[in-house]
Residue frames relative to the residue before (quaternion, step in Angstrom):
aa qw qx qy qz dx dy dz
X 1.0000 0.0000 0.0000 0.0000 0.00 0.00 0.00
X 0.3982 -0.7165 0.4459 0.3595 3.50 -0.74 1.18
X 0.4424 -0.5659 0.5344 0.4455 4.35 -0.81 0.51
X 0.8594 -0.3794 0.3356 0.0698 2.80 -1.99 0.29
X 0.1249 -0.7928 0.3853 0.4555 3.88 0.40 -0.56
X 0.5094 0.3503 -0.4154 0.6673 3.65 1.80 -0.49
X 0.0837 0.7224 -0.6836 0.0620 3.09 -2.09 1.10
X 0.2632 -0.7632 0.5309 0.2577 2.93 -1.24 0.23
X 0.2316 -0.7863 0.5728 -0.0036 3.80 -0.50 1.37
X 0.2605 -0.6447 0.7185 -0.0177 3.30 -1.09 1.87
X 0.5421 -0.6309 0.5527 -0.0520 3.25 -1.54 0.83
X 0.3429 0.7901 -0.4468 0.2418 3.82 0.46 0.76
X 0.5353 0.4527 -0.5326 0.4741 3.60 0.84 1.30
X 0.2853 -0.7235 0.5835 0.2338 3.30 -1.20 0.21
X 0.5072 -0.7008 0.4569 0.2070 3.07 -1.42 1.07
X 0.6865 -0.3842 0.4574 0.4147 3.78 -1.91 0.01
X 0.8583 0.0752 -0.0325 0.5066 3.85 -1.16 0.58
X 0.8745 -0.0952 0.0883 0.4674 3.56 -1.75 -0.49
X 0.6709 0.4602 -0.3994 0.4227 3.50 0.41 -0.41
X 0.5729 0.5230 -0.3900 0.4962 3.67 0.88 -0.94
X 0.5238 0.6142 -0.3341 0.4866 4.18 0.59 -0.61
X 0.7750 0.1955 -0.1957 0.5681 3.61 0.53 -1.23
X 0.4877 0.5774 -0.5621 0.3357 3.65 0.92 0.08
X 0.6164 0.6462 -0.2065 0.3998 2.97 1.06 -1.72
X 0.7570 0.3413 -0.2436 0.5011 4.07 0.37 -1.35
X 0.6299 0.3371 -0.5281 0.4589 3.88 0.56 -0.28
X 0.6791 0.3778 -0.4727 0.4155 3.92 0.17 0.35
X 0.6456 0.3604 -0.5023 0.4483 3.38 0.66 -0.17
X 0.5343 0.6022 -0.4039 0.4345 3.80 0.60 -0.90
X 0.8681 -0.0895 -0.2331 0.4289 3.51 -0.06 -0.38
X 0.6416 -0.5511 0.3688 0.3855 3.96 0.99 1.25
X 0.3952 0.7441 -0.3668 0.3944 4.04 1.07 0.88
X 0.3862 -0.6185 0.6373 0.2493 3.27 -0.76 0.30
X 0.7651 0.4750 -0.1690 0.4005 4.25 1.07 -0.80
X 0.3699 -0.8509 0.3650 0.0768 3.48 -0.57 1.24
X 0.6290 -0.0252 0.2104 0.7479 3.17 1.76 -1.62
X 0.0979 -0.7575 0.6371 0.1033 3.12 -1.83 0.22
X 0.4233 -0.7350 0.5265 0.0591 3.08 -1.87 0.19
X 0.2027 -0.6449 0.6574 0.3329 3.58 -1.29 -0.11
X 0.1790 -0.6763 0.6821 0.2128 3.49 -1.30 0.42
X 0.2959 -0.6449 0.6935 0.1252 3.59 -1.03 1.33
X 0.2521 -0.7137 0.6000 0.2592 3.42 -1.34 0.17
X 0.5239 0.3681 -0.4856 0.5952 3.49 1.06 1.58
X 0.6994 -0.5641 0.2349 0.3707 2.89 0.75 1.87
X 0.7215 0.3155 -0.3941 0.4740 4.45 -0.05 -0.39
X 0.3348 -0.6306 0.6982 0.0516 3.09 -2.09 0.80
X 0.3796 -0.6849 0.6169 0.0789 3.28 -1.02 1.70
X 0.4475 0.7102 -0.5435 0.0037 3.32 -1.17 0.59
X 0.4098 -0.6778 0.4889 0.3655 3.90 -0.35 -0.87
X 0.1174 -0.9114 0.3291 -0.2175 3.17 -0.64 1.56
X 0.3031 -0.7593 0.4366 0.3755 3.61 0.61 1.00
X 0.8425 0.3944 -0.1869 0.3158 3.74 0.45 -0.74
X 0.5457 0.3801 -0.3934 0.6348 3.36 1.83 0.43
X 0.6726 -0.4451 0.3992 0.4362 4.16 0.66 0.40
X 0.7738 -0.1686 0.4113 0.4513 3.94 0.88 -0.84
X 0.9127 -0.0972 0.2514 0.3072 2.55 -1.87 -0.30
X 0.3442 0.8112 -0.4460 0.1566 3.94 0.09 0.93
X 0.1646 -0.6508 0.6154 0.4132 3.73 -1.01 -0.36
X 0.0287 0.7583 -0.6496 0.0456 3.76 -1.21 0.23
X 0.4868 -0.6552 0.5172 0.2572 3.61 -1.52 0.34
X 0.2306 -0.8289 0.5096 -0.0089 3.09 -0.15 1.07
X 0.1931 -0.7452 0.6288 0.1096 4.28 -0.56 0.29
X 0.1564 -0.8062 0.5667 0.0666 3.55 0.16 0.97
X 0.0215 -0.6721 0.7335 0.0989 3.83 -0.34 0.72
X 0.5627 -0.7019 0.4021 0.1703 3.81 -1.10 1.10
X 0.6661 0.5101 -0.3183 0.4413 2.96 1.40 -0.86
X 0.7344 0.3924 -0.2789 0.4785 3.90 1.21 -0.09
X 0.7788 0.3130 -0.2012 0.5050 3.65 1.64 0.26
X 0.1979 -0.7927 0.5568 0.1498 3.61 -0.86 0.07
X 0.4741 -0.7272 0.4383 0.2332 3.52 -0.79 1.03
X 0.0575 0.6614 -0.7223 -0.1936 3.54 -1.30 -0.68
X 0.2540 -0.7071 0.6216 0.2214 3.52 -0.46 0.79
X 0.1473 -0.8544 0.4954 0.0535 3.16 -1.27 0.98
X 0.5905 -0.4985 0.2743 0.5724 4.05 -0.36 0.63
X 0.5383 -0.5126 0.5647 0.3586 3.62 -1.51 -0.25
X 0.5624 0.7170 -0.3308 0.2454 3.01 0.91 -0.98
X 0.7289 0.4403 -0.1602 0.4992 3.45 1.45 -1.87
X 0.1419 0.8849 -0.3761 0.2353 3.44 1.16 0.17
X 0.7822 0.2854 0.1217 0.5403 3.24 -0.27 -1.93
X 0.5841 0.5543 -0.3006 0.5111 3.46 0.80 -0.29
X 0.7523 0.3388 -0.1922 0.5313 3.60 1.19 -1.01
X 0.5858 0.5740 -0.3944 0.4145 3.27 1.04 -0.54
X 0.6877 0.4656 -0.2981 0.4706 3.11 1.05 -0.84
X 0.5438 0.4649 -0.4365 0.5455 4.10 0.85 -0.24
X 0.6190 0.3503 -0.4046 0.5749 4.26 0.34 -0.69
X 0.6183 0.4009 -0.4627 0.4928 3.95 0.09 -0.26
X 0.7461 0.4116 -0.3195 0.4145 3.82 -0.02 -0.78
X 0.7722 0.4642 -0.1342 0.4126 3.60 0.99 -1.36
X 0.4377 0.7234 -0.3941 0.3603 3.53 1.59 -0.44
X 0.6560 0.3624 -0.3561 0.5581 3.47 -1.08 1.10
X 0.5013 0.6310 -0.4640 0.3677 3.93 0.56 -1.34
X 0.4943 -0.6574 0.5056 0.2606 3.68 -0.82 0.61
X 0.5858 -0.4997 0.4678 0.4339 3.91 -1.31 -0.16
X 0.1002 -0.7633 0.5954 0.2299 3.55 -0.82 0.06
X 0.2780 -0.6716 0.6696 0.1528 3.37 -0.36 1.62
X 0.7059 0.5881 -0.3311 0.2149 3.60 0.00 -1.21
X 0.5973 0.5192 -0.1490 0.5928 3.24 1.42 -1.16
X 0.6153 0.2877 -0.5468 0.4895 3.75 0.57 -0.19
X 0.6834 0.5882 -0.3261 0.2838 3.26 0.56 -1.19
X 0.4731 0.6231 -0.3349 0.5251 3.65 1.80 -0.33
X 0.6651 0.5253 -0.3848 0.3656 3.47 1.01 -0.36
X 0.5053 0.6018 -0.2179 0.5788 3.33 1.91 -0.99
X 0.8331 0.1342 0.0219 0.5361 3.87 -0.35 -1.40
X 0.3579 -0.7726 0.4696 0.2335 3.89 0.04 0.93
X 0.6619 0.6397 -0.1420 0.3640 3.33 1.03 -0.82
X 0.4663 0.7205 -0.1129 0.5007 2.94 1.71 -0.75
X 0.2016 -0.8492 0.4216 0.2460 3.93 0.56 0.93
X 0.2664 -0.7479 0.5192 0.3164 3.53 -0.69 -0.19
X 0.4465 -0.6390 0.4953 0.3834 4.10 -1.09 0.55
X 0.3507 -0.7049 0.5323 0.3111 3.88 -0.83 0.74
X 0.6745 0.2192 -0.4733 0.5225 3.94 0.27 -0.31
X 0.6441 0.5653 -0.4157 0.3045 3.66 -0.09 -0.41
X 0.0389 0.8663 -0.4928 0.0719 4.17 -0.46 0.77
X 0.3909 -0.6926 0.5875 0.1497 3.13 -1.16 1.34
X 0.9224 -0.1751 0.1990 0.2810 3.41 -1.37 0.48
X 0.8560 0.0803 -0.0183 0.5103 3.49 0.28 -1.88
X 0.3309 0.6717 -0.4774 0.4599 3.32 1.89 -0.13
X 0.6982 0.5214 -0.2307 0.4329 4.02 0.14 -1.79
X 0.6790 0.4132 -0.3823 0.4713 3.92 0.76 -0.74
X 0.7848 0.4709 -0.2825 0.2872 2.93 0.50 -1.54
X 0.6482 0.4196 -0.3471 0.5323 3.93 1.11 -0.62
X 0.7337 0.4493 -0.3807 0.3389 3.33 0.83 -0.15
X 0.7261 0.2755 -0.3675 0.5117 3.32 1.75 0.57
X 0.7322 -0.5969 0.0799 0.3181 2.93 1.29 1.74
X 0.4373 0.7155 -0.4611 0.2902 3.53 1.50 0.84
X 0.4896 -0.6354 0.4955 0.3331 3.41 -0.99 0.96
X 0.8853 -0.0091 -0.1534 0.4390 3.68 -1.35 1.14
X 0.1516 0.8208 -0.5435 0.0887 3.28 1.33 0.55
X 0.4420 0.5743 -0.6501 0.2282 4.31 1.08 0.21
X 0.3373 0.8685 -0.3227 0.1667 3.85 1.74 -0.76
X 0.7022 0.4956 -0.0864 0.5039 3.03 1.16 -2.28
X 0.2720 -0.4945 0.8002 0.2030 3.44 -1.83 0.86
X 0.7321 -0.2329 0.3397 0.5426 3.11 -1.76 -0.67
X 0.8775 0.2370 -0.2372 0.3429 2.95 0.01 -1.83
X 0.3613 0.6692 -0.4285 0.4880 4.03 0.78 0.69
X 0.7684 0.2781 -0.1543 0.5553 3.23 0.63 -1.01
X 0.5621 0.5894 -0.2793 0.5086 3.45 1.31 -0.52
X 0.7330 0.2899 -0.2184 0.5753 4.07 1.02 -0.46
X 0.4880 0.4003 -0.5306 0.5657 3.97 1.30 0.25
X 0.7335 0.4434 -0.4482 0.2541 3.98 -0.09 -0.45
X 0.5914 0.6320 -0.1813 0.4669 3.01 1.57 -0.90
X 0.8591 0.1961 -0.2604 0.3947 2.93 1.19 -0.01
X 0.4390 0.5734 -0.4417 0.5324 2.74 1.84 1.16
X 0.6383 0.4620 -0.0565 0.6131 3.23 1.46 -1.04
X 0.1247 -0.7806 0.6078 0.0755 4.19 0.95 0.61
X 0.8019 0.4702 -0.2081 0.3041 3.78 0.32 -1.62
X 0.0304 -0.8294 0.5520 -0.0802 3.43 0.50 1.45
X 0.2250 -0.5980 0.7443 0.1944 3.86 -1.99 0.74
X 0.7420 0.3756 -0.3288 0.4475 3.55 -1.29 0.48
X 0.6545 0.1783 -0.3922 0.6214 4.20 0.75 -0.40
């Protein structure tokens, strides 16, 4: 079956230096194979939140397969997200809020949004600050069964 052009794209290589470290501890922390994620737009940019772009961004993105995994995702939730990365663009990273995922206690910033936090509200999941990657990565999947890359 041909995939989807709107997707969602899970992260499961590990970068060069300090980043490879936090690639490495968000998979052990929550026992995952998935570091970050993504929306795939089918006008070619990818919506997510990103300690190294400031936040909250769209950007082109070259997906090499062998370091991501898809979830096709309806059309339907499209336009709905585009429109949440259009409103939310600029919003800062929320280090705190990943780190809420780690030390519970640990508050999180409400405009500010980590990674699977930014997908997940931006396809319209309720408390979506809840979801890591690989959380948010086993609720789509199992809304979304028809996976590219497993």
């Amino acid at each position: 079956m041909k995939p989807s052009p709107f997707a969602a794209a899970f992260y499961k290589g590990t970068r060069p230096g300090l980043a490879g470290l936090y690639n490495r501890a968000v998979r052990a922390w929550e026992k995952g194979e998935y570091s970050h994620c993504e929306l795939v737009f089918r006008h070619g940019q990818s919506g997510s939140s990103s300690f190294e772009d400031g936040g909250v961004r769209l950007k082109a993105i070259d997906y090499d397969p062998a370091r991501w995994d898809m979830i096709p995702l309806p059309d339907y939730l499209e336009a709905r997200a585009l429109d949440w990365f259009d409103r939310h663009r600029g919003a800062g990273y929320d280090l705190a809020g990943n780190l809420h995922l780690v030390v519970g206690f640990i508050p999180q910033s409400r405009p500010r949004k980590f990674c699977s936090e930014a997908v997940g509200e931006a396809l319209g999941l309720p408390e979506a600050w809840r979801f890591g990657p690989n959380a948010l990565y086993t609720a789509l999947r199992f809304a979304f069964p028809i996976t590219v890359g497993r």
